[in-house]
C-alpha positions as CSV (number, residue, x, y, z in Angstrom):
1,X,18.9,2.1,88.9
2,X,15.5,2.9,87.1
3,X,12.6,0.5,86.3
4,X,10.9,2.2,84.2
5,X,7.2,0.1,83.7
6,X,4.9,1.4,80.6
7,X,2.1,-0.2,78.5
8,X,3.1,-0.9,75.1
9,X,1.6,-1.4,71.8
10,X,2.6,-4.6,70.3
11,X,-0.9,-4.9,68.1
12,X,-4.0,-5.2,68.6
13,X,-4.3,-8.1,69.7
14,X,-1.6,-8.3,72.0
15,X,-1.5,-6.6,75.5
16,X,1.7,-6.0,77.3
17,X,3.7,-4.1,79.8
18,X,7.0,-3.4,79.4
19,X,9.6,-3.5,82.1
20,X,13.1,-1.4,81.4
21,X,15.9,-1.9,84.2
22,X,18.6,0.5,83.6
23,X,21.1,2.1,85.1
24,X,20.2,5.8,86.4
25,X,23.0,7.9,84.5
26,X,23.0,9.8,81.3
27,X,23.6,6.2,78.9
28,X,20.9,4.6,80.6
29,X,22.5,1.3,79.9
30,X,20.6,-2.0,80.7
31,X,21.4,-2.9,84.2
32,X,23.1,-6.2,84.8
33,X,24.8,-7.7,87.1
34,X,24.4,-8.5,91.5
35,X,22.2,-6.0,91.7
36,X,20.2,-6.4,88.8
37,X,19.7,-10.1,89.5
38,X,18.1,-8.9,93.1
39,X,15.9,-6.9,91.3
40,X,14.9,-8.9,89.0
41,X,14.3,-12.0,91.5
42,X,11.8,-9.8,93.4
43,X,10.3,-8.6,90.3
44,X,9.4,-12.3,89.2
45,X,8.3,-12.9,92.9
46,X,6.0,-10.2,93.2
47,X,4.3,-10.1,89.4
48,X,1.8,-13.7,89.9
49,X,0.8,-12.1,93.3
50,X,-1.2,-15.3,94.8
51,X,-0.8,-17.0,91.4
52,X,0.9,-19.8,90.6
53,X,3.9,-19.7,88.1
54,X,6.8,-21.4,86.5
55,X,9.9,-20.8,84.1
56,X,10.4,-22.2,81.0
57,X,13.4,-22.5,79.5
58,X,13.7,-23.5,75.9
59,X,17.6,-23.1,74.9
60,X,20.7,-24.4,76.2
61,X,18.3,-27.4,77.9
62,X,21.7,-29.3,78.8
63,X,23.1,-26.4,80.7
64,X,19.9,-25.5,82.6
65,X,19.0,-29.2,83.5
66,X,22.7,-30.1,85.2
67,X,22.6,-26.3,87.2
68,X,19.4,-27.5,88.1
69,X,20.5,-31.3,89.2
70,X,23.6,-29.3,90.6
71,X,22.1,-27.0,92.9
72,X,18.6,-29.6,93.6
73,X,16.2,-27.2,91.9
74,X,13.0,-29.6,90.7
75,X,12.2,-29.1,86.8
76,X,10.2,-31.2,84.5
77,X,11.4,-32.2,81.1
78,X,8.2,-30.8,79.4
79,X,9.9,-31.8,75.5
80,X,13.1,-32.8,74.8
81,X,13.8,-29.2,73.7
82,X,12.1,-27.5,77.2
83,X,12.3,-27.1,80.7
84,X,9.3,-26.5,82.7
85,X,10.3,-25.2,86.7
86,X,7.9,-24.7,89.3
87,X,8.2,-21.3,91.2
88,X,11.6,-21.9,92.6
89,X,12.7,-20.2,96.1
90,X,14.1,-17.2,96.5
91,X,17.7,-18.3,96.8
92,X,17.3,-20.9,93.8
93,X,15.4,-18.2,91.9
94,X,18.4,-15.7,92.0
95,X,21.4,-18.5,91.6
96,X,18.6,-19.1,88.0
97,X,18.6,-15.8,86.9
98,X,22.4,-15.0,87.8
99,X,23.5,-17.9,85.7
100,X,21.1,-17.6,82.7
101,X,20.5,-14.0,83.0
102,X,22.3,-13.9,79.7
103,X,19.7,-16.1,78.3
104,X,15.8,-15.6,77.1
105,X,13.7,-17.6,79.3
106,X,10.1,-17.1,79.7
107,X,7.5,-16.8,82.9
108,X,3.7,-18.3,83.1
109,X,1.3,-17.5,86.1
110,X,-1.9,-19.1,86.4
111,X,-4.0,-22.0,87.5
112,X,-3.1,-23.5,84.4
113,X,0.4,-23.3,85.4
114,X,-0.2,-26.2,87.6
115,X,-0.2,-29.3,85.4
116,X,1.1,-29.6,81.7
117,X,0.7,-27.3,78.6
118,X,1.9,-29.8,75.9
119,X,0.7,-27.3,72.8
120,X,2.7,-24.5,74.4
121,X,5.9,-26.3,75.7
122,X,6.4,-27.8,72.5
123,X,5.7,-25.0,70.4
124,X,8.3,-23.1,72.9
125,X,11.0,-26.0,72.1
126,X,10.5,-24.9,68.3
127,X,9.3,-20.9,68.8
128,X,11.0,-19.5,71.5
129,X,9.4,-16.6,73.1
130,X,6.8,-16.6,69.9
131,X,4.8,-19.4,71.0
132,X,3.6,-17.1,74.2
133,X,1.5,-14.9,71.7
134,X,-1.6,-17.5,70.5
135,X,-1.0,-18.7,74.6
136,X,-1.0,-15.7,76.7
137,X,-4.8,-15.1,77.0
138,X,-5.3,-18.4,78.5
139,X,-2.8,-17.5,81.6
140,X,-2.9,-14.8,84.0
141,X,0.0,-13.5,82.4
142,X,2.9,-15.1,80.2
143,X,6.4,-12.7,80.2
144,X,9.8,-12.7,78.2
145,X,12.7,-12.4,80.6
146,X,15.7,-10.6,78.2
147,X,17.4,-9.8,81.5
148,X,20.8,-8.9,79.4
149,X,19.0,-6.0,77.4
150,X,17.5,-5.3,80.7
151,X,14.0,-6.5,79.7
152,X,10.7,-8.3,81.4
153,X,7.9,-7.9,78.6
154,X,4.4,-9.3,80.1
155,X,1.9,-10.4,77.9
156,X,-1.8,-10.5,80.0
157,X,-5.2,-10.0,79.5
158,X,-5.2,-8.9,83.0
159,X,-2.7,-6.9,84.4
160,X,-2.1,-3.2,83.3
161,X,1.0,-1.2,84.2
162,X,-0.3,0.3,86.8
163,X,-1.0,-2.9,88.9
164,X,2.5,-4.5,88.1
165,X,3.5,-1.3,89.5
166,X,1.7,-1.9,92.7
167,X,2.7,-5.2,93.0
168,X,6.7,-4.5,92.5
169,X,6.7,-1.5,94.4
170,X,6.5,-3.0,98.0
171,X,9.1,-5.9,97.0
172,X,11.6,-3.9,96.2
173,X,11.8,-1.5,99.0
174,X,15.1,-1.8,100.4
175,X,16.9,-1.8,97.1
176,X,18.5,1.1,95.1
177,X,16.1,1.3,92.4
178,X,13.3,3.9,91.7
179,X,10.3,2.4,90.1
180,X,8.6,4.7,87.9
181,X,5.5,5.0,85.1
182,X,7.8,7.4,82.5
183,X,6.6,10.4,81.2
C-alpha cells in the first residue's frame, strides 16, 4: 500500500493536508479492508502527537452508540444528533474504524478537545464534516475520516505535510505501506 501525504489547496482560507491510502498497483484503488484499518488506527494515533483528541461521529448515532455500549467504549452524547469519544485505545480504536470505516466521522486534537464544543457539535449534528471549516483554527487540527475512498483530510493552522509525515512515519514501521510526499 501507498500513503501518499500532500498539501492541498482548498482556498485561501483553509489549510489542509491530504492523506491518500491506496493500494500500490496500477488502479491505485482506495485501500480498505484489515490492513487498511491498521493503518489507519496508527495514522489517527500518531497525528495529535502529545495532544489530546476525540471522534465525532454525527450519522447513524444509534449504531455507533450501541457498538460503543456493546464493546464498553466511553462516548458522550454531545446533541441528540452527535457523538463525542475520547481518544479510545488502540484495540477500541481499530474495532471503531473497522465497523464505521464505511462511514464519515471526523477527528479534533487540542486542549480544547478536553471539555464541550456546543457551537461545533451541534452544527456537526446538522453540517457534517462542513461545520469543521469556521472550527478548525481554534484546534490543533480538525480532520475528515472518508476511510472508504481511502481519505484523512486535516484541516490545521499548524501542521504542514511534512510534519504529519514525521509523525506517521515511525508508527507505521512494521506495516506494508510506503509513506511518501508525491511528486
Amino acid at each position: 500500500m501507498i500513503l501518499d501525504i500532500e498539501r492541498l489547496e482548498l482556498g485561501a482560507d483553509l489549510k489542509a493536508v491530504g492523506l491518500d491510502l491506496v493500494e500500490d498497483d496500477r488502479d491505485r484503488e482506495p485501500a480498505r479492508g484489515e490492513d487498511a484499518v491498521r493503518i489507519w488506527t496508527r495514522v489517527l494515533k500518531a497525528t495529535p502527537g502529545s495532544e489530546s483528541w476525540v471522534l465525532d461521529f454525527f450519522s447513524h448515532i444509534e449504531r455507533v452508540r450501541d457498538f460503543c455500549d456493546n464493546h464498553k467504549i466511553a462516548y458522550r452524547v454531545a446533541t441528540p444528533r452527535s457523538i463525542v469519544i475520547p481518544a479510545p485505545g488502540d484495540a477500541a480504536l481499530e474495532d471503531l474504524i473497522d465497523r464505521f470505516q464505511s462511514e464519515t466521522f471526523g477527528v479534533r486534537a487540542g486542549a480544547q478537545t478536553s471539555s464541550a464544543d456546543s457551537e461545533l457539535e451541534g452544527d456537526l449534528a446538522k453540517r457534517g464534516v462542513d461545520a469543521y471549516h469556521p472550527a478548525f483554527p481554534k484546534y490543533f487540527f480538525c480532520a475528515i475520516c472518508d476511510f472508504e475512498n481511502g481519505s484523512l483530510v486535516i484541516l490545521s493552522q499548524k501542521l504542514w505535510a511534512s510534519e504529519v509525515i514525521r509523525r506517521v512515519r515511525p508508527a507505521l514501521q512494521g506495516l506494508e505501506v510506503e509513506v511518501r510526499l508525491p511528486a
